[in-house]
C-alpha positions as CSV (number, residue, x, y, z in Angstrom):
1,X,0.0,0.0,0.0
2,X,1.6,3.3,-1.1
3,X,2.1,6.2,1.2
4,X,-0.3,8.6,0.1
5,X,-3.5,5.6,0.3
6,X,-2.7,4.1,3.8
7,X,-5.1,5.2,6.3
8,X,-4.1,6.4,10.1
9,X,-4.9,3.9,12.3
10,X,-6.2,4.7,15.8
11,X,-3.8,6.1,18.2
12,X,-3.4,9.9,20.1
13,X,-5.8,12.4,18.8
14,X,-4.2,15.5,17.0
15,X,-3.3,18.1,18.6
16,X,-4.1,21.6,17.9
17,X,-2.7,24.8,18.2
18,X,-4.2,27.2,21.4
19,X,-6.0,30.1,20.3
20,X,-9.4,31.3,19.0
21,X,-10.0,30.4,15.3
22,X,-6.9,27.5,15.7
23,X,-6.6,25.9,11.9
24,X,-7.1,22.2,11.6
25,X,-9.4,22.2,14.8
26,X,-12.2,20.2,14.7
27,X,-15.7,22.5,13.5
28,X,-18.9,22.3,14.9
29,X,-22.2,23.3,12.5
30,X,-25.9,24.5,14.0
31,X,-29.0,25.6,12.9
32,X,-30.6,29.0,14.5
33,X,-33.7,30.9,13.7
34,X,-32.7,33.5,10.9
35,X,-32.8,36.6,13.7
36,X,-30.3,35.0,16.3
37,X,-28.3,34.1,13.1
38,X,-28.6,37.8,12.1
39,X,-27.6,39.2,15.8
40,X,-24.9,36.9,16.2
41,X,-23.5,38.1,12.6
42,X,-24.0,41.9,14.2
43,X,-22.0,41.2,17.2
44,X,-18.7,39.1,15.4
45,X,-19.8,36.0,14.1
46,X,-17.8,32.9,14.6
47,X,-15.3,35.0,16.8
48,X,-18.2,36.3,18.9
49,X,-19.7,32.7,19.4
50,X,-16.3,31.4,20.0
51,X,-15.8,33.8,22.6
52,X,-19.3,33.0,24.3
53,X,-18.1,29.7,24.7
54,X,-15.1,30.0,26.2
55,X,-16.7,32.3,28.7
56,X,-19.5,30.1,29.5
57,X,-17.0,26.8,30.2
58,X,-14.5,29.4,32.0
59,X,-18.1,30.4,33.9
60,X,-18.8,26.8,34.7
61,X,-14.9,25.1,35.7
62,X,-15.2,27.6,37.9
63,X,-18.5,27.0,39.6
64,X,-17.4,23.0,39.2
65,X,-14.2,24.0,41.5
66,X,-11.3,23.4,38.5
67,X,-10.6,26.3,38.9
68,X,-9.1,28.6,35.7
């Protein structure tokens, strides 16, 4: 089996560089009603959601005791 055909097999997940927008990261893709879709849009878009996010599990590691 050449090189550029042979399939990973399982091991370590990739690794991904830290840092909003990080290339190669894994994307995640959701419906919305057409006004949430339009305010989100109005306040950044992906960087604004992205930012949300990190907020919100920031929000909860520290309510879980992880601390940050």
């Amino acid at each position: 089996m050449s090189a550029t055909t042979e399939k990973r097999g399982p091991g370590r997940p990739r690794k991904y560089p830290v840092g909003a927008g990080t290339d190669g990261a894994p994307r995640i893709t959701l419906r919305m009603a057409p006004d949430l879709f339009e305010w989100v849009q109005e306040h950044g878009g992906a960087e604004f959601v992205r930012q949300v996010l990190q907020r919100e599990q920031d929000r909860m590691r520290r309510e879980a005791g992880e601390g940050v």
